[in-house]
Every structure is written in structure tokens, then in C-alpha cells.
C-alpha positions as CSV (number, residue, x, y, z in Angstrom):
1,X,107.8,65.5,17.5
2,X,111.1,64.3,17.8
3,X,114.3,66.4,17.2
4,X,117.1,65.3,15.3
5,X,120.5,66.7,16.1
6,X,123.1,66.6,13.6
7,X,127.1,66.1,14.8
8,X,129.9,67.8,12.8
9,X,130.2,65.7,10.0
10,X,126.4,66.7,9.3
11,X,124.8,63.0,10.4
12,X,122.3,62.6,12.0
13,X,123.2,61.7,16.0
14,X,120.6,58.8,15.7
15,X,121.0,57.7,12.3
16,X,125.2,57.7,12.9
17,X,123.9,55.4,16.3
18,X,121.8,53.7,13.9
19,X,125.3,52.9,12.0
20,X,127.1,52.4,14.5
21,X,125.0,49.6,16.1
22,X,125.1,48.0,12.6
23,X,128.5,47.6,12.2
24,X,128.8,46.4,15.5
25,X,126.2,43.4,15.2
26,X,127.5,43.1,11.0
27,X,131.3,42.6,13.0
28,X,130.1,40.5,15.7
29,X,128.2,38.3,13.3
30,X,131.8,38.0,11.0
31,X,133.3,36.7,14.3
32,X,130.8,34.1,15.1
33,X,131.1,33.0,11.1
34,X,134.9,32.8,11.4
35,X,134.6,31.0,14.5
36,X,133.4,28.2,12.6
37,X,136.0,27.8,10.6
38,X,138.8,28.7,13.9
39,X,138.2,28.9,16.7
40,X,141.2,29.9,19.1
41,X,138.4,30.1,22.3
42,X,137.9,26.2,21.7
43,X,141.4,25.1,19.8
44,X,138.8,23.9,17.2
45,X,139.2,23.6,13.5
46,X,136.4,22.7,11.1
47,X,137.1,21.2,7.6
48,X,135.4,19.7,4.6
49,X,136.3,15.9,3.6
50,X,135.8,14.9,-0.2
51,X,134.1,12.1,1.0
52,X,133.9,9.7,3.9
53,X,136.1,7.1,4.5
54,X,135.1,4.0,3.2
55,X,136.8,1.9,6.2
56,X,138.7,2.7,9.8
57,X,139.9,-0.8,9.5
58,X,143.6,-0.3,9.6
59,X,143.7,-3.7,8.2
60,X,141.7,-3.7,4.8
61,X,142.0,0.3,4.3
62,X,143.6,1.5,1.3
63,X,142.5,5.0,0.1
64,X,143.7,8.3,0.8
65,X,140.7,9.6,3.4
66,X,141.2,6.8,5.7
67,X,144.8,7.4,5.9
68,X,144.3,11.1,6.9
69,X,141.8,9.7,9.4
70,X,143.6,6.9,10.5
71,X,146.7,9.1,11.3
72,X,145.1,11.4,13.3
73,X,143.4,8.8,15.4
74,X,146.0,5.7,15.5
75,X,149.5,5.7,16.4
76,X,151.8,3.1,15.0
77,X,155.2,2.1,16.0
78,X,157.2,5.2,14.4
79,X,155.5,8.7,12.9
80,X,156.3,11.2,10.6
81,X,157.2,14.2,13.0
82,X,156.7,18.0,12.1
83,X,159.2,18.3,9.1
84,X,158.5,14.6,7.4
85,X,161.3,13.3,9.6
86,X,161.4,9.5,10.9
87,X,159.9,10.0,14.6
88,X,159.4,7.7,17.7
89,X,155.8,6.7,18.0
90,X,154.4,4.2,20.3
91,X,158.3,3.1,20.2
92,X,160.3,4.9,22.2
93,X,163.6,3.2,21.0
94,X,164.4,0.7,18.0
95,X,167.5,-1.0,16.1
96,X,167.4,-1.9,12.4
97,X,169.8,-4.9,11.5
98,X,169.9,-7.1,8.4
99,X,167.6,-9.5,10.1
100,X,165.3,-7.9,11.3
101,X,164.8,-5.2,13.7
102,X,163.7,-5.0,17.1
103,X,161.4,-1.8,18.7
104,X,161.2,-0.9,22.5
105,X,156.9,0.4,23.8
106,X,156.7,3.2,25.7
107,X,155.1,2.4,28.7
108,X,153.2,5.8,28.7
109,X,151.7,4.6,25.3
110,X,147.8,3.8,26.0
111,X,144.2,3.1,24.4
112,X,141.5,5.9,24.7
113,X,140.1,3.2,27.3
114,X,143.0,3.6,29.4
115,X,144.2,0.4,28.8
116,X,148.1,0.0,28.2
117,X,149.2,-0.3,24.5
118,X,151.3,-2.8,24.1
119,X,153.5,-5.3,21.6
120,X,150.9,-7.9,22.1
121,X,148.7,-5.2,19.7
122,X,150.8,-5.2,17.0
123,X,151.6,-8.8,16.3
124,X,147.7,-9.7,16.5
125,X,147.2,-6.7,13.9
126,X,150.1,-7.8,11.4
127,X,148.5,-11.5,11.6
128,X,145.0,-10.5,11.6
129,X,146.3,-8.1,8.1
130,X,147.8,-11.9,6.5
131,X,145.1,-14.0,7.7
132,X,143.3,-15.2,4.1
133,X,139.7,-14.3,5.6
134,X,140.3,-10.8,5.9
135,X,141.2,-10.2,2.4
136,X,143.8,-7.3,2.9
137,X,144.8,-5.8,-0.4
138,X,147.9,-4.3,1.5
139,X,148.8,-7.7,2.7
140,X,151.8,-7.8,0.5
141,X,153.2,-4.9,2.6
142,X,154.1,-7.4,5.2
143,X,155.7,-9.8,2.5
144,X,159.8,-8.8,3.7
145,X,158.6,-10.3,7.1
146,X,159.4,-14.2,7.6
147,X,156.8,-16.2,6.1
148,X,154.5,-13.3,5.7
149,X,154.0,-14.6,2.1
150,X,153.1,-18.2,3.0
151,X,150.7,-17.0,5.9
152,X,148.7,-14.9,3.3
153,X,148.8,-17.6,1.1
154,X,147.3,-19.9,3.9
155,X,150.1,-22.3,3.3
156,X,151.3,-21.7,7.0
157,X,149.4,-20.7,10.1
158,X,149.6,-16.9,11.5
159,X,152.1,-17.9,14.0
160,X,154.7,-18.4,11.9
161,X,155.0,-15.1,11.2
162,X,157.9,-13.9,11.7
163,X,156.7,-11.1,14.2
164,X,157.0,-11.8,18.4
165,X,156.3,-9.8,21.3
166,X,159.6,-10.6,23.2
167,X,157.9,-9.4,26.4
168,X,155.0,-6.6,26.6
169,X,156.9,-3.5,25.9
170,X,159.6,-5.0,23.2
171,X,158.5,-6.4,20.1
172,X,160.7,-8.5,17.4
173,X,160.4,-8.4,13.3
174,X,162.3,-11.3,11.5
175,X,163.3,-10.5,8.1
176,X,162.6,-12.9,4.8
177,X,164.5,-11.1,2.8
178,X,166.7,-8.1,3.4
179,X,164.7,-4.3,3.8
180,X,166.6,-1.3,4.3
181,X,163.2,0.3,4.2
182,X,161.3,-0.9,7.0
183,X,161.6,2.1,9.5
184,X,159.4,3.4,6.6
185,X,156.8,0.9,6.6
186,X,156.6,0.4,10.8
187,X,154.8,4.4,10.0
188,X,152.0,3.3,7.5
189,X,148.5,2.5,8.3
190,X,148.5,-1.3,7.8
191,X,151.3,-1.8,10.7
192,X,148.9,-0.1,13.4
193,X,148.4,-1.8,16.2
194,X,144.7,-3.2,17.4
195,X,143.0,-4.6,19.8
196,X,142.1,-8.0,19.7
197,X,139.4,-8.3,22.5
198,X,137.9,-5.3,20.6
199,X,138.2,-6.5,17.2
200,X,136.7,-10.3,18.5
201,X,133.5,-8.1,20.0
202,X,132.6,-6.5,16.6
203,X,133.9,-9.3,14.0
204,X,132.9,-8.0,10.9
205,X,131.7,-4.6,12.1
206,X,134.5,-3.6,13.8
207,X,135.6,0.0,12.9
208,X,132.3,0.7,11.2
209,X,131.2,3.0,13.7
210,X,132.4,5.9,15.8
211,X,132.0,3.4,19.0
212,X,133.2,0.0,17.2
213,X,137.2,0.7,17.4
214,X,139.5,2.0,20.3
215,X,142.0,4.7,20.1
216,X,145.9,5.2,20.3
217,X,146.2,8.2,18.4
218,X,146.3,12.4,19.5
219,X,142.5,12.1,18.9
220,X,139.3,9.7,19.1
221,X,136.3,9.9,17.1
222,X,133.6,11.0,18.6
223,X,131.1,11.3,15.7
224,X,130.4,9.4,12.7
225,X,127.4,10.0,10.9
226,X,128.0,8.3,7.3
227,X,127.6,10.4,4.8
228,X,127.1,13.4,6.5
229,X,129.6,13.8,9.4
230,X,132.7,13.5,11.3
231,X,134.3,15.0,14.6
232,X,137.4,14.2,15.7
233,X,138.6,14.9,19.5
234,X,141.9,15.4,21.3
235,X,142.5,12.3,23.0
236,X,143.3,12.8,27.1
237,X,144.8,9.1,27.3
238,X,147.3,9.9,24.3
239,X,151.1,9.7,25.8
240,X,151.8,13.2,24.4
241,X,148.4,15.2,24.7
242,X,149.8,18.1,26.5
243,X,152.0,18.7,23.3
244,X,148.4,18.5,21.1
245,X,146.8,22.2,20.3
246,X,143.9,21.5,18.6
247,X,141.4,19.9,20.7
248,X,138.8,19.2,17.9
249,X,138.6,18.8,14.4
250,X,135.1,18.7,13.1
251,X,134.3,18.0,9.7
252,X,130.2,18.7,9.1
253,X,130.6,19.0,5.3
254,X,131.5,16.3,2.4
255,X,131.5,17.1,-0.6
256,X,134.3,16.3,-3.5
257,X,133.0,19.3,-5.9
258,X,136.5,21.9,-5.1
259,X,133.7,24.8,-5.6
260,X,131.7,23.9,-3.4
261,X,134.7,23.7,-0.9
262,X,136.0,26.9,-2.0
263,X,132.5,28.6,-1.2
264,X,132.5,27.1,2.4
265,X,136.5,28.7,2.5
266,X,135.1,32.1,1.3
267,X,132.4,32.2,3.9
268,X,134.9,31.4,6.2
269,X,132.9,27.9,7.2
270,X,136.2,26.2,6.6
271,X,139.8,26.3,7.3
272,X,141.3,25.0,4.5
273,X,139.8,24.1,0.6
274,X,141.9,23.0,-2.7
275,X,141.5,25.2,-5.6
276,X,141.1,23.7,-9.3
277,X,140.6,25.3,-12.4
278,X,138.3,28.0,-12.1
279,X,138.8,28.7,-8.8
280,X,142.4,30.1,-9.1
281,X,141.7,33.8,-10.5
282,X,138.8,34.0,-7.8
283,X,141.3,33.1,-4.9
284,X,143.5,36.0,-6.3
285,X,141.2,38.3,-6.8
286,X,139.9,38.1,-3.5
287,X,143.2,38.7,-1.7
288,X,144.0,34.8,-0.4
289,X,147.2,33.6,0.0
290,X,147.6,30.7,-2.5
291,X,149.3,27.3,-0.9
292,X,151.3,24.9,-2.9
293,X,152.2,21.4,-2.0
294,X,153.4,18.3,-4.5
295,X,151.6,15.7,-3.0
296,X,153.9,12.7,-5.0
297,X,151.1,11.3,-6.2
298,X,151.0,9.7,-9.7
299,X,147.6,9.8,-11.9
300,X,147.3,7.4,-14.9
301,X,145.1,5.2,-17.2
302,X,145.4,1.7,-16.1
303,X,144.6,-1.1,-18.4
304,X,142.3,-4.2,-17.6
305,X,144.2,-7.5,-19.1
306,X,141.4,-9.7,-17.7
307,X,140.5,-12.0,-20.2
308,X,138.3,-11.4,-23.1
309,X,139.2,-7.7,-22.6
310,X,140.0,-5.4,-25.6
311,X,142.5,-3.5,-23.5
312,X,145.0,-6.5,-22.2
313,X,146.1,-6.0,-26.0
314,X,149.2,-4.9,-26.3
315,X,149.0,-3.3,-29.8
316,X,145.8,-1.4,-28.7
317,X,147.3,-0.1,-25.3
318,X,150.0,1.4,-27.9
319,X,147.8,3.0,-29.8
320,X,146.3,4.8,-26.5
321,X,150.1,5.9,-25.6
322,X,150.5,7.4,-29.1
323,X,146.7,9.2,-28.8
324,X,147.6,11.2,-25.9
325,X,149.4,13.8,-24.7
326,X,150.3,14.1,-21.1
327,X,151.9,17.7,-21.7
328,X,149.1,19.0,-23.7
329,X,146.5,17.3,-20.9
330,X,148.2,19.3,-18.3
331,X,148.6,22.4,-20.1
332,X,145.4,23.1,-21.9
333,X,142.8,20.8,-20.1
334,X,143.4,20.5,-16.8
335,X,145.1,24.2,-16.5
336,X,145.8,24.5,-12.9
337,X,150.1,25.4,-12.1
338,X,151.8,23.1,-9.7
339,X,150.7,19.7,-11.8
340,X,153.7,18.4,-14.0
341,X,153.1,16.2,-17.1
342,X,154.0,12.7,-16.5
343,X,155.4,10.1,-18.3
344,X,157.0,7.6,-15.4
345,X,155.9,5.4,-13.2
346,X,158.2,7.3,-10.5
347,X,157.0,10.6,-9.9
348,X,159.8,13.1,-10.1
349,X,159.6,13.2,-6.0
350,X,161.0,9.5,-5.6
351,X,164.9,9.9,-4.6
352,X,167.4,7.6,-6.2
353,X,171.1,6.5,-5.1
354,X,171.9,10.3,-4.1
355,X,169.2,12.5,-5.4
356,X,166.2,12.1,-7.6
357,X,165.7,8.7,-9.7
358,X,164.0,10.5,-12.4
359,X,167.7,12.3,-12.7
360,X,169.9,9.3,-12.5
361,X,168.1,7.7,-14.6
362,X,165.9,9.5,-17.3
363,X,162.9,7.9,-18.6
364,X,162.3,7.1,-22.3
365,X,159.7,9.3,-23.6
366,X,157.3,8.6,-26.4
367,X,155.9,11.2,-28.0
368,X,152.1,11.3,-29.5
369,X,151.8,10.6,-33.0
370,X,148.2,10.6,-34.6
371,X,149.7,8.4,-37.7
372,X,151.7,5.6,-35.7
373,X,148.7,5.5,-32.9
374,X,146.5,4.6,-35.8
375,X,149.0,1.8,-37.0
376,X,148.8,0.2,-33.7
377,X,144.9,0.3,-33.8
378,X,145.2,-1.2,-36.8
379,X,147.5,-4.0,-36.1
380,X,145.3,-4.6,-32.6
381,X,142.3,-5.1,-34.8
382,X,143.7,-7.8,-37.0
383,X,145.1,-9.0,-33.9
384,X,141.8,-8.9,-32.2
385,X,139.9,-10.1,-35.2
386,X,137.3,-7.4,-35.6
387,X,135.4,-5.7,-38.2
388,X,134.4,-2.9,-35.9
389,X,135.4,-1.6,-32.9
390,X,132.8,-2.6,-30.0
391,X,132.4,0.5,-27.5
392,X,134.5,0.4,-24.3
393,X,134.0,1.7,-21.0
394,X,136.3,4.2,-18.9
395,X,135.8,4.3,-15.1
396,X,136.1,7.9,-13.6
397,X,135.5,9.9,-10.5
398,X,132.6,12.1,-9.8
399,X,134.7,15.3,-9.0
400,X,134.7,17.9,-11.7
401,X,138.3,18.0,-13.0
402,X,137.6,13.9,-13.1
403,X,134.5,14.2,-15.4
404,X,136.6,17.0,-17.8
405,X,139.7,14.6,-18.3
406,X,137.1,11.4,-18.8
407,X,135.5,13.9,-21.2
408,X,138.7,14.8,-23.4
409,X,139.7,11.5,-23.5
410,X,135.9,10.5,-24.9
411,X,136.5,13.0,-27.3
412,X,140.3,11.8,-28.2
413,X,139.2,8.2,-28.9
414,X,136.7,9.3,-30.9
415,X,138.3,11.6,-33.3
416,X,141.9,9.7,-33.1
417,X,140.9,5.7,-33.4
418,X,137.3,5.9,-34.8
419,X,136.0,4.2,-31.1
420,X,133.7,5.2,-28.8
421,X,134.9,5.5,-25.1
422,X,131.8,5.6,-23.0
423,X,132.4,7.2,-19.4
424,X,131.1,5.3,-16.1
425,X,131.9,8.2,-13.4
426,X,131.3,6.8,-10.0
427,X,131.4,8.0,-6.1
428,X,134.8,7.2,-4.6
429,X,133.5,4.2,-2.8
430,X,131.5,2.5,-6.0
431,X,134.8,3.3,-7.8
432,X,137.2,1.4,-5.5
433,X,134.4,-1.4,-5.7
434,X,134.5,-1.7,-9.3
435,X,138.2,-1.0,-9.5
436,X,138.9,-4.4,-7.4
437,X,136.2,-6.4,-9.5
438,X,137.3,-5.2,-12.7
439,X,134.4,-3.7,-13.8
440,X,136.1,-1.4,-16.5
441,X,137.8,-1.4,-19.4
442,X,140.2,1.2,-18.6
443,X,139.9,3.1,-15.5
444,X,141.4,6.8,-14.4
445,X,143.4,5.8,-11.3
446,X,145.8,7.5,-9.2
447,X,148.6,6.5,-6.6
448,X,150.1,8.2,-3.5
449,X,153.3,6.9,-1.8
450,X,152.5,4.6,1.3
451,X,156.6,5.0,2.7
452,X,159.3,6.7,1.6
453,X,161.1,4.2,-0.9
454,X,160.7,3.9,-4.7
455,X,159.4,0.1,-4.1
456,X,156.1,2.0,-2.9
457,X,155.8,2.6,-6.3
458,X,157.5,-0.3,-8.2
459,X,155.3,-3.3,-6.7
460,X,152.1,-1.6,-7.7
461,X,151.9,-3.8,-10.8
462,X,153.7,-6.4,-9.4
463,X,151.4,-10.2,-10.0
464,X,150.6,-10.8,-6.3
465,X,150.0,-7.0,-5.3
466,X,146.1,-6.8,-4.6
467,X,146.2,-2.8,-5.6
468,X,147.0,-4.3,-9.2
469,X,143.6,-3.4,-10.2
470,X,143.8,-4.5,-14.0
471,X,145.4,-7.6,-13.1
472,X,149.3,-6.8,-15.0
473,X,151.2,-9.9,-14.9
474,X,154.6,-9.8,-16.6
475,X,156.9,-12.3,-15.2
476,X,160.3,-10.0,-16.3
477,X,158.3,-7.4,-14.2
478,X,158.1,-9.8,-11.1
479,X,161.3,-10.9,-11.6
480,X,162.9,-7.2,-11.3
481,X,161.1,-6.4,-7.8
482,X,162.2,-9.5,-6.7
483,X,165.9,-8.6,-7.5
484,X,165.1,-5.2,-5.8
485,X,163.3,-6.6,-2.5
486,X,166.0,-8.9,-1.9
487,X,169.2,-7.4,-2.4
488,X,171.1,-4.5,0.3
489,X,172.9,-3.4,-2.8
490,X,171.5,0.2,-3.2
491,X,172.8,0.3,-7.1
492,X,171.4,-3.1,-7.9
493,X,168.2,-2.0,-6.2
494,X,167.7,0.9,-8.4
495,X,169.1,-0.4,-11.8
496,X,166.3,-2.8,-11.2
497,X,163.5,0.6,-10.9
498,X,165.5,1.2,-14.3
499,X,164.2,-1.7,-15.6
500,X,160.8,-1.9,-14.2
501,X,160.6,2.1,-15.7
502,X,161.6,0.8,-19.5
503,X,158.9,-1.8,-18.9
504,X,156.0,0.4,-18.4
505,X,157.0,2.6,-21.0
506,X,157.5,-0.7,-23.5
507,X,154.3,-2.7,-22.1
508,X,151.7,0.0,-21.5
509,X,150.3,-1.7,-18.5
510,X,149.2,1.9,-17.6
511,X,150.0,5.3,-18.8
512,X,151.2,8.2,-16.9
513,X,148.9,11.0,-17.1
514,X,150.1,13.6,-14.5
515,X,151.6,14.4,-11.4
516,X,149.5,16.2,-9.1
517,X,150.0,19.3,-7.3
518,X,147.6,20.8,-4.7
519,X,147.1,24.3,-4.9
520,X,145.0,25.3,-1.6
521,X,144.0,28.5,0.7
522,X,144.3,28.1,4.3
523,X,143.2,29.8,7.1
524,X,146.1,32.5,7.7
525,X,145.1,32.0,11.8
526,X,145.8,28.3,11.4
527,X,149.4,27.3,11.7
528,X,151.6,24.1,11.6
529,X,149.6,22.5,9.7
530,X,152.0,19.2,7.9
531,X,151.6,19.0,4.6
532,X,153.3,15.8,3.7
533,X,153.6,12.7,0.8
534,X,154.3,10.3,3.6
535,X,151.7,9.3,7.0
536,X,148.7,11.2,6.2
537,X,147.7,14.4,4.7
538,X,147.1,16.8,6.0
539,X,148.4,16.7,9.3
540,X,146.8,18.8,12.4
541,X,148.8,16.8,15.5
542,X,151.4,19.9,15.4
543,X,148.5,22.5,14.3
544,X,147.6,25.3,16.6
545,X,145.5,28.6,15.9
546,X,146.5,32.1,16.6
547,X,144.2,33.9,18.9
């Protein structure tokens, strides 16, 4: 019969060994867990995406998830560097006239083949953007360039555009108009660079798979399993990968539900994972330190003017600005700190002459009113010739916060104008589709700053923008970008935004619904991490991970 001996603290020796090995394999087993999420041993972080990017094609791309890809694994000629700044990319060097500018290579600057990057990439990727067939709907991006306009339009061939790689390493733009913002556009996805022997090998599927595209970037895919799956890995042929920490980024889960995110965070599966209502309290009460970044993007109903469509009437697009409430949106529906009301097409992080447009030049604000909102239903009806309203259909998202603002806005059509608003939530990727057909009647959209100017905002509903979902067409609209695209005059620029501003608030072609605000919990281990509006979000080629 065995003995049991019993130490000081009147345990059991065995049973305290017992416990002992217990905590030790309970402590071992939280290691392995948080390993998953960082792991200093490897330099590896693992993430969640809210879905997979639709396209790696730098050229036709256009959405939020390629550009966090696309900026981790492409490098154009300039960068966003660690504090938001203006950085040298693949340029080492570059001058800005009112002509044109003119950017030096780095010969260092190479493929994840080993093959030598060079200027010859980016004028077959700026032509390949224009060229008719492949339908970009950021081809009007390139329209300061010299007959970039005319080559989309496929009244001129691609080599007239005003683009020319002087020799391999130094590469020439020639303005159409003047652009004092250009430096800012050299950074954003649609000016990468690509390969054209590559692209020629795949044709249509190039960039659909993990082993269909070619690398410049601090890191190569090196999985791809749609729907499911993506790892990214520090690229060796990248001209600064001795100054890259993290040597992989894996991303095994996808899922756009912020709970579900927030659970993978909590188990310590993931590094990083937004919080939205709901989640907030939990965060808190479990000891995290809340994050806070205003991402400058703009969310708002945009309106379909298609023809035969209910909503290109202006008198019933009223009635929808005097039915809702951005303030009272934000505030009691949505609930989560950090978003702001809006009621501007320029969020309030869009700078002006010396500091923010939204200061220098306030926008008109119109307040809900029940009574007038019905007036304008009324006067759209007889306008419209109806006895009854016919039901109409509003496109939404699939996350949660999407389906509860679809929801109260179901619920303010129906009480407010009498009309039924019937909600068509989608996937991203079915959304996008339908967004560009015009399969909706009004559709809950959002926008994020491609470069850091206010015209990244003002040509949205410009005619000949293809991000113009519903199709806006005001020809004092067009004229005002115009004014603003070609003229060096900073004042004359912005009293132009001025106008476009009184315009949206006057026309209705959407309505502000909110800026957003990301409140997020990160891994406190993971560090350096670039939270930014401009190149990407977030950032990891300046990350590293404390051991």
C-alpha cells in the first residue's frame, strides 16, 4: 500500500506533483496556442481576412483586401514609409515639374524570379490599365497623363500614352493637364508595375492564383487556396529584405462576422481583430488594450439614376435625406465610439488650403424632418405618376453591423414614406458584381481614399469615373472637377471641392451616412504595425514581434 507524505502546506507530495505537472503542460499548451497567433521563434504572424480578395490584378482591382494584399506583395514607384510619409520605392530618386515628372529605378529593385525590375514594367502596366479590353474601372486614375483619356477611350493606340521608359532604369510621365498630386498616385495599386511576358503566359488568368503573378514586393504569396486560405512570405529577392522582420504572414481564417474574429483574438489564434458593437464591453472586461484608428473612409447610400429607376428622382432622393438621421444612426444604431456622423462627401480627414477642408469650408447641413421628407415623397409620386409605391431593393453587405443598418433603414422607409425597402445582403464579391451592373435600387456603399488629395474623393461621381456605381451624371459636377484637375491654383482647386460639396448636399446623388472608425485589439507582442488611410491597411513591412 502506498504511502502518501504530506509537505508543510499539508498537500499531498504526489498530488502537489500531480499539480505541478499540470500547470506545466496547461502553460506549455498556452505557449503553443499563442504561438499561433506570434510567433517570435519564426517572425510569423497569423491574421484573419474578411474575405478573400476578389483579384491580384493590379490592373482591374479595386477593393479594400486587394489593396492590403497588393501592398504587401507589389512595390510601386514610391511607398508610404513608417509614419505615412512619401517614400522612395522601386525609385530611388524622382523630380516633379509642371509637365510631367521624371523617376530614377534602383538597380537593386528585382522580381521574386530574380529578374531585374525595371521601367519597361511600368509603362506596359499603365497601358495594359488604359487598354479598352481590360475594362479597368481605375482607368480614369491615369487620365492627368497625356492622352490617357483618348487611349481608354480607344480613340488612340497605347503608345501614345504619354508614359516612356527613357532607358531601363529612368522612366518619363507627360502631363495632360497640370497634377500637383501625382507623387500621390505613383504609390497606389493601379500604377504597379507588371510583367508583360508573365501577364502574356496567363491572359485572362493571370493573378488568379498563387503561381500566376510574379513578385516585387517585401513578400510573395505562397498559398492561395480560395475561399479558405492565404500565406504570405518574406521575399529574399526584395531590394530591402534584410530591413523586413516578419518573415510570414499567414492568414488560415476568413470570415467578415467581427465575433467570430474577436473569438479567434481571445483564443489567441490571431494577432489582430476589429471590435463592433457588442464586442466593446467584452474587450474591456477582459483586460485588452483597445486600438483606435480613423481609417478616412466615407459610408453612404448611393442612388441608382439608371433609367426607369425610382431612385434617379430627385424629389424622392430628398425625401430619403430628410428620413434619416446620420447622428442618430451613429449614436443609437450602430453604437461603437470612434465613428463620426457624416454629412459630406469629404470626410473630416481630407486637408484643405492649410488644414482641414471640412474647416475652411463648412458643409451645409440638412436636418431630418418627418413632415418635409413626406412633402418630397409626395411631390416624387406625382412626378413619378404612381398610385402606390412599388417596393424597392437596397443592396447590403453580409457582415453584421451591415445587416443592422440595412435593417433600420427597412424599418425607417416603412414607418416614414409608407414604402417597403426590401434588403438584398450579399458576399463582398456578389456585391461589387451587382454594384457595377446596377442591380439595386439603392445600395450601402463605402469609400476609402486611394492618394492623399481631396480629388480621391471628388471624382467619385464624376460621369466617366467607372467607381460611379449608380451612374451620377451632372454636367455642373463634371464641369467643377474639370476646373480642379486642371488648374495649379491651390484656392481655385478647392473653391471648386466647395462647389462639388453644395452639389451633393443639393442633388442627393448619395447621402453621407458615417465616417468610420476602427476600434481593434492587437497583439501587445506585435509591434510597428502601420495603420494608415493611404497604401494599404494594415501594414506589416515595418512589423516585428517581441520575443
Amino acid at each position: 500500500m502506498a504511502k502518501t507524505f504530506a509537505n508543510k502546506f499539508g498537500a499531498p507530495l504526489f498530488l502537489r506533483a500531480k499539480r505541478l505537472v499540470i500547470l506545466v503542460l496547461t502553460l506549455c499548451c498556452a505557449v503553443a496556442v499563442q504561438a499561433q497567433a506570434v510567433d517570435a521563434a519564426k517572425n510569423k504572424v497569423t491574421l484573419a481576412l474578411a474575405t478573400e480578395p476578389p483579384t491580384l490584378n493590379s490592373a482591374v482591382a479595386t477593393d479594400t483586401i486587394a489593396s492590403f494584399v497588393l501592398a504587401h506583395l507589389m512595390e510601386g514607384l514610391l511607398v508610404y514609409g513608417p509614419d505615412g510619409e512619401l517614400a522612395a520605392g522601386v525609385a530611388e530618386r524622382w523630380q516633379l515639374d509642371a509637365d510631367g515628372a521624371s523617376f530614377w529605378l534602383r538597380k537593386s529593385a528585382r522580381w521574386s524570379d530574380g529578374k531585374p525590375v525595371t521601367a519597361h514594367d511600368f509603362v506596359f502596366a499603365w497601358r495594359h490599365a488604359l487598354k479598352p479590353s481590360t475594362a479597368s474601372q481605375y482607368a480614369f486614375i491615369f487620365y492627368p497623363l497625356k492622352n490617357a483619356e483618348a487611349v481608354n477611350n480607344g480613340e488612340l493606340p497605347t503608345t501614345e500614352l504619354g508614359v516612356t521608359a527613357v532607358s531601363d532604369y529612368e522612366l518619363r510621365v507627360e502631363f495632360a493637364q497640370p497634377c500637383p498630386y501625382f507623387l500621390s498616385l505613383a504609390a497606389f495599386m493601379t500604377f504597379l508595375p507588371m510583367r508583360e511576358d508573365v501577364v502574356d503566359l496567363w491572359g485572362g488568368r493571370y493573378a488568379a492564383d498563387a503561381d500566376k503573378l510574379v513578385f516585387n514586393g517585401a513578400f510573395i504569396l505562397d498559398k492561395w487556396v480560395h475561399g479558405a486560405h492565404l500565406r504570405l512570405r518574406k521575399n529574399s529577392q526584395y531590394w530591402q529584405a534584410d530591413a523586413v522582420q516578419i518573415s510570414e504572414i499567414d492568414m488560415p481564417y476568413i470570415t467578415s462576422d467581427p465575433s467570430a474574429q474577436f473569438n479567434l483574438f481571445r483564443d489567441q489564434q490571431i494577432a489582430i481583430a476589429p471590435l463592433d458593437t457588442g464586442l466593446l464591453d467584452e474587450a474591456i472586461e477582459r483586460g485588452f488594450d483597445i486600438e483606435y484608428f480613423h481609417t478616412g473612409s466615407l459610408f453612404f447610400l448611393e442612388f441608382n439614376f439608371r433609367s426607369g429607376r425610382i431612385s434617379a428622382n430627385r424629389s424622392f432622393r430628398k425625401a430619403v435625406q430628410r428620413l434619416i438621421d446620420p447622428d442618430l444612426l451613429v449614436n443609437k444604431i450602430i453604437g461603437l465610439p470612434g465613428i463620426k456622423p457624416a454629412y459630406s462627401l469629404f470626410p473630416v480627414t481630407v486637408k484643405g488650403i492649410k488644414g482641414s477642408f471640412r474647416q475652411e469650408y463648412p458643409v451645409m447641413r440638412v436636418d431630418p424632418d418627418i413632415g418635409a421628407a413626406r412633402k418630397y415623397l409626395a411631390q416624387a409620386k406625382a412626378e413619378l405618376g404612381f398610385d402606390e409605391w412599388p417596393a424597392l431593393v437596397l443592396l447590403a453587405g453580409d457582415s453584421p453591423r451591415a445587416l443592422q443598418e440595412a435593417e433600420y433603414y427597412q424599418y425607417l422607409f416603412k414607418k416614414g414614406l409608407g414604402i417597403e425597402l426590401r434588403i438584398d445582403q450579399q458576399v463582398f464579391k456578389q456585391r461589387l458584381e451587382k454594384m457595377r451592373r446596377g442591380d439595386f435600387d439603392i445600395v450601402a456603399a463605402a469609400w476609402g481614399p486611394d492618394y492623399d488629395d481631396i480629388m480621391t474623393f471628388a471624382d467619385l461621381f464624376a460621369s466617366w469615373n467607372d467607381n460611379n456605381r449608380g451612374l451620377y451624371a451632372n454636367p455642373l459636377y463634371d464641369r467643377w472637377i474639370r476646373l480642379a484637375q486642371t488648374s495649379n491654383d491651390v484656392r481655385t482647386r478647392f473653391n471648386a471641392m466647395a462647389q462639388i460639396q453644395r452639389i451633393v448636399v443639393e442633388d442627393v446623388p448619395i447621402l453621407p451616412t458615417y465616417e468610420n472608425g476602427a476600434l481593434y485589439v492587437q497583439n501587445p507582442r506585435l509591434k510597428g504595425v502601420r495603420r494608415s488611410i493611404f497604401g494599404g491597411d494594415p501594414i506589416f513591412r515595418y512589423a516585428w514581434i517581441e520575443p
